[in-house]
Structures are given as C-alpha cells and as structure tokens.
N, C-alpha and C positions, 0 to 999 in steps of 0.2 A: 587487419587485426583480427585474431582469433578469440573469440567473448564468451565465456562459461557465463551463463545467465542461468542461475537457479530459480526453480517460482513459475514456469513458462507456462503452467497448463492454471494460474490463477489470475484472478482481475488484471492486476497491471502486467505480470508476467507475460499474457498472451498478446499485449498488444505491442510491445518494446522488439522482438526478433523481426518484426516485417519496415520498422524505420529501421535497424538496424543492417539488413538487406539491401536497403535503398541506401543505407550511405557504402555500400563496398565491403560492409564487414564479413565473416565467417561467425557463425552461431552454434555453441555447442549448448543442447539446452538439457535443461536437466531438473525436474518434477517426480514426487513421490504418487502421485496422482491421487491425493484425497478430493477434489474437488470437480475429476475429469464429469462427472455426471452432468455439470449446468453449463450447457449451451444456449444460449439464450437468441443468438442471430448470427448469418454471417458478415462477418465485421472485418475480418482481414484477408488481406490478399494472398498472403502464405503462412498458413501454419508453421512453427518448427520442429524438425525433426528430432523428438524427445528422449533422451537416456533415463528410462522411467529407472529410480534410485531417490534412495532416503538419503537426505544430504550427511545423517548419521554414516550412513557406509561407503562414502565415496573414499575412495583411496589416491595413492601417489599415482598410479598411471591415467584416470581420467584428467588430469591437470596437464596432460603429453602434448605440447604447442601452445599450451593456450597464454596469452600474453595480457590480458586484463578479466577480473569476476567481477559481474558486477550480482550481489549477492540480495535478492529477494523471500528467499523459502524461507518463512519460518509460519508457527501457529498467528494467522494474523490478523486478531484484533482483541478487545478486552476481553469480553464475553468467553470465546473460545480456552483463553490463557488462563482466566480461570475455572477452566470448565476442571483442571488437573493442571495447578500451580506445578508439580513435582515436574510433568512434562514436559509442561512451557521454560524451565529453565533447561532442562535438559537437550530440548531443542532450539532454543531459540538463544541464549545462551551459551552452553559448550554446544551445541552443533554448530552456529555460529564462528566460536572460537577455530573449531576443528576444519573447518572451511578456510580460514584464515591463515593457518598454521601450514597446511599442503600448500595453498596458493603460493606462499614466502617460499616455502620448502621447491617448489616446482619451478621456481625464478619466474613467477607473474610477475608484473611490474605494474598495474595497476589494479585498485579492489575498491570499488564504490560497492558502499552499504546502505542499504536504505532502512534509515530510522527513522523519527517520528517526531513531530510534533507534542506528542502525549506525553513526554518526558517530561513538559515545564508542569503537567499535573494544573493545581490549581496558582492561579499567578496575579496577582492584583496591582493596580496603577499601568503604570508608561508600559508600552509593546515591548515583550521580551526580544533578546537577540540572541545570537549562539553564544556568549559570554553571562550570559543569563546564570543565574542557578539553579537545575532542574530540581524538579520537584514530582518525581514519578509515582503516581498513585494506586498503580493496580501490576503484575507480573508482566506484564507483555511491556509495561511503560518502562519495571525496575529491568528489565534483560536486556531493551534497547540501550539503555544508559550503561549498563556492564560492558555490554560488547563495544561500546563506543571505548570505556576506559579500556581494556583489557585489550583494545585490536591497537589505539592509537602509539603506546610505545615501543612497536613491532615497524614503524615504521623508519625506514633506514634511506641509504641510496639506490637501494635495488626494488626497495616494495613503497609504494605510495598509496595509500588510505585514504580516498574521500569519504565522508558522513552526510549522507543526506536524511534531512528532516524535514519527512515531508509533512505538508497541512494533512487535512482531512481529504480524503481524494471524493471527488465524484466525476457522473457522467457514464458514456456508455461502454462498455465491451463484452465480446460474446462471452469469456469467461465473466456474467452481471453479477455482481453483488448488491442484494437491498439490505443491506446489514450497514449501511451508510447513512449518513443522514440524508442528505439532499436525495441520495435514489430510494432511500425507504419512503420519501415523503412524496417523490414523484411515482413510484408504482400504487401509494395509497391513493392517490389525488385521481387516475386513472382507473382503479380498480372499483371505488368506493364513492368516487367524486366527492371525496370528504378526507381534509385533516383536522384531526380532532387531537389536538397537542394534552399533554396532563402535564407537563408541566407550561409554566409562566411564558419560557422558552428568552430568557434572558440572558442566559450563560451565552458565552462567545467562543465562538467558532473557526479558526482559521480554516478557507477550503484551496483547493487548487484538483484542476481537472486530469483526469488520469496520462490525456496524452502530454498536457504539461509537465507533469511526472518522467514521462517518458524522454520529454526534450531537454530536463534537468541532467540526464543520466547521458544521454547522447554528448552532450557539451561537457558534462565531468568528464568522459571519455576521450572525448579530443581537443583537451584543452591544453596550454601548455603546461607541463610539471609542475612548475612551479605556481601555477594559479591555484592547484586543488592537492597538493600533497600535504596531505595530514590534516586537511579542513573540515570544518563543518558548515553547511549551509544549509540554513534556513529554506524549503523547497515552497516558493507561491507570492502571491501579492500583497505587502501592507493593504491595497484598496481589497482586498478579499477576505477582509477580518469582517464576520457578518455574526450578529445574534441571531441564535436561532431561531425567534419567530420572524425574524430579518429572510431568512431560508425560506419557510412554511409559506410567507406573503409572497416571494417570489416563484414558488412554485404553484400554488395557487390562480397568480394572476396566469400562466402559461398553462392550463388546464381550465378549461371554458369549462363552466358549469359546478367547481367543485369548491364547497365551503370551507369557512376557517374559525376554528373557534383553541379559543389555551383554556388550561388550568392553575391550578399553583402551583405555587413553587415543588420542583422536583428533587428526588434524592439525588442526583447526580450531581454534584456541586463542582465539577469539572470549570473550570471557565478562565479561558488565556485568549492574551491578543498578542498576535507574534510581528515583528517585526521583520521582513526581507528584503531590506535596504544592503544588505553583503551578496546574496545571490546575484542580485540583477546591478549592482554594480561591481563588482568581484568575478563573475564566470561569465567571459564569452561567449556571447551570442545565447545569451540565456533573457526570453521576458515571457509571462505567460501568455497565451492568443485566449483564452478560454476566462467566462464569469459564471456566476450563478444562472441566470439570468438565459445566456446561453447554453451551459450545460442540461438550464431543465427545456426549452426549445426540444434538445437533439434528444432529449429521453421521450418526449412527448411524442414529438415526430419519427419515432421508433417501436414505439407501443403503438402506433395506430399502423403503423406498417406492418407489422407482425399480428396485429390484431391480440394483443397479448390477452389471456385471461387470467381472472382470480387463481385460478390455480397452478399455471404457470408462474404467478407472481408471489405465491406462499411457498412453491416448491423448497424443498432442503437445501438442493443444491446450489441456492444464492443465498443461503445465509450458513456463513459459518460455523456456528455455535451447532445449527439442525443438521448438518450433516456430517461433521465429525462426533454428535450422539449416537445419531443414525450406522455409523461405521463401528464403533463402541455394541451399540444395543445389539447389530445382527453376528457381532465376533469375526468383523472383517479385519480390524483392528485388534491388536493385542494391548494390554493396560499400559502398555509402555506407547503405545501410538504406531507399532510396526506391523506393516502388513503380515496376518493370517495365511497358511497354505489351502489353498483353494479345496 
C-alpha cells in the first residue's frame, strides 16, 4: 500500500514511516518543516524521505498512486492554535478539509485523521465515549470537531474515513515534545529534580504513548473496511485515565532524587475521563503495550543516555507555541504561517 503521511518531520509523524516500512508499505511523506530544528536522539531506523510542502499547496498530482492518507499536519496543540485563531482554522480546518477533497478526488480509498481527545473539553460524571457530546474549548479542539463533521459525509464506497481521537500522547521521539504533560514533567524532574505543580493537579487526563498511537493508525490501516469506515475511535486505555497529580507522582517516583509538591487549584478547568472500551474491542489487533509508569522509565532512561541538559530541555524547538514565535518574530514565517523567501 501506498501511504501519504502528513506531519512526518513532527512528534508522532516521525516515528509512524519506520513501522510503517516494517509492515511492506510505501511511504510518501510530506511536512512543511516548522518544527525540522528539534532532534533530540536517534530514535529510528529510517527516516522518510520528505516532500517538504505546506499541506495548504498540495495539489492533484501529489495524491498519483497513493491509496490511503493517513492525515497528521496540522498546528498541533492549544497553545500554538491560539497563538493566531484566524490561522489555526485556516489550517487546521480548510487545510484539513483540502487534504480531504484531493484525497476522494485522487480515488484514495482510505483517510485516517487523527483528532483528539480535547474535543469532549470539560466533561463531568461516567467516562465519555465517541457518542459522547463534544464539548471543544479552545480552536485547535473547535477545528478537530469541524473536520470530523465536514470530512464524515464525504464518505461513500470509494473513500472511507476513519477518526482517531487520541488521548494525551506521551513518551519518547527524536522529533521530542515537552509541551506534554507527562514529558514536560519528566524533563522538569531531570533538569531541576523538582515538580513543583501550581495547580491542585486534579483535573483528569486521558494518556496513551506515542508508539501506541502509532499502532492505532497501523491497524486503522489494515483493517477490514468495514471495521473502520466512517468511525471514530477513542485512541488509549480506560485503565490510562490518570489525574494529573496521578502523572507528577508517577514521574516523580521514576526520577531518584526529585521532589513533589501542588498548588491550587488552576485556570485550566479542562478535565474528561474517556472511555476506550470501542477501540480495543472494535479494531483489530489494537491494545495499548505502553503506561505512565513506563513511558516515564524510557524518558528517564533516555535523558541519562544523552546526558540531556537544561538547555537542550528549554530549547524551542520542543515546545510548540516557542517555536512557531520564533519563526513569526525572525520573519521566517509570513502572518499567514507560509514560509518567507530566503
């Protein structure tokens, strides 16, 4: 199978082409490359070979053979989306849509999208499920939910739409993000040998580890049609629904020497517990191998391998929001988010 994989040079993007290799596939990858600057370790076996392009300008002939997208690029996470709401819909949103529309148009036959958990917003009582009613709080959450409505009756006999929504991702890859919970809390714990939480840290968390992520979208992939056409599933583990200071204690205990103290209660009033009882029994050959517990291990044991420092672990290029400023402030980026002529 031939797989347009947008997103490739970001967190999850760069680790998904090297399983993807290993199961037989063909990979055509494709990144605007805001984020190429944060290497953090080598962490895969093969890179992919990238058609640097802004998912804005792809056209009808890059979609020539290809027979499933599975669709990652967008601005990706709160912070960043409202760094320029106007953007985040423009991209994340109709670029999305635009992605979608060539893909039908090119006769793809499959399109996994990876949305988000952040859609239920704030959610209170029994564990939401995909029949849930979202409740999106911030642009990046209201655009996942648009393109969910806006791709789903696009779906026919020739284009099939899966929706993945995934948890909170952690753990490790060379494209690292500490713009996460679990891994902002593991590079503090390492840096500082201190989490010093301000808030309570009560609000709840669904997590799932990056290559779990990755083994959601393998098995969307080769599942049969009628398992995942026009679905949504829930991406991680009911047992991986953690409060946040639930997290902080976890990562904590996997970091010898480093303190824990909360504050009160915080502005972020975010707080869902999701339900992934349809994933793991709905999609073959889908259960997570990854917990908190061990995703912070392999951050630990990664940081001391690298010898990581304070300033590798501040750096921009693993937090989002600083380095799409950073591209913005030196006019690498145009106000529209398109790359500048050198």
């Amino acid at each position: 199978m031939k797989i347009m994989v947008t997103g490739t040079e970001g967190y999850l993007g760069s680790l998904l082409p090297p399983l993807l290799y290993k199961r037989g596939h063909d990979v055509l990858a494709v990144d605007t490359g805001y984020y190429k600057s944060g290497w953090l370790f080598n962490g895969t076996e093969q890179t992919a070979r990238t058609l640097n392009k802004d998912i804005r300008k792809l056209t009808a002939e890059d979609f020539a053979g290809v027979n499933a997208v599975v669709h990652m690029a967008e601005l990706s996470n709160d912070p960043a989306g409202d760094l320029a709401p106007n953007i985040t819909y423009d991209i994340n949103h109709k670029g999305s849509l635009h992605i979608a529309n060539l893909a039908k148009a090119a006769g793809v036959e499959r399109f996994v999208y990876m949305s988000s958990c952040s859609v239920y917003g704030v959610a209170t009582g029994v564990d939401v499920t995909e029949d849930s009613p979202v409740n999106p709080q911030t642009a990046y959450a209201i655009c996942k939910t648009l393109v969910e409505r806006d791709v789903r009756p696009m779906a026919d006999d020739n284009f099939s739409p899966t929706f993945m929504r995934n948890a909170t991702a952690f753990g490790a890859s060379p494209r690292m993000r500490f713009d996460i919970v679990l891994n902002n809390l593991a590079g503090l714990a390492w840096t500082t040998k201190e989490i010093k939480m301000l808030s309570d840290g009560t609000p709840w968390r669904p997590l799932v580890h990056a290559l779990d992520i990755s083994k959601s979208i393998i098995c969307a992939l080769e599942a049969p049609r009628e398992a995942v056409h026009n679905e949504i599933f829930n991406v991680g583990d009911t047992k991986q629904n953690y409060q946040v200071k639930e997290i902080a204690e976890i990562v904590a205990a996997n970091f010898p020497g480093c303190s824990l103290s909360f504050g009160s209660n915080g502005a972020d009033n975010r707080s869902y517990r999701v339900s992934f009882e349809k994933i793991n029994s709905k999609l073959p050959g889908f259960s997570c191998e990854w917990n908190a517990d061990r995703g912070a291990k392999q951050l630990y044991d990664i940081f001391k391998r690298i010898d990581m420092t304070p300033e590798v672990f501040r750096y921009r290029g693993f937090t989002r929001l600083e380095q799409l400023k950073h591209l913005l402030k030196t006019e690498q980026l145009d106000p529209q988010f398109f790359w500048t002529e050198a």
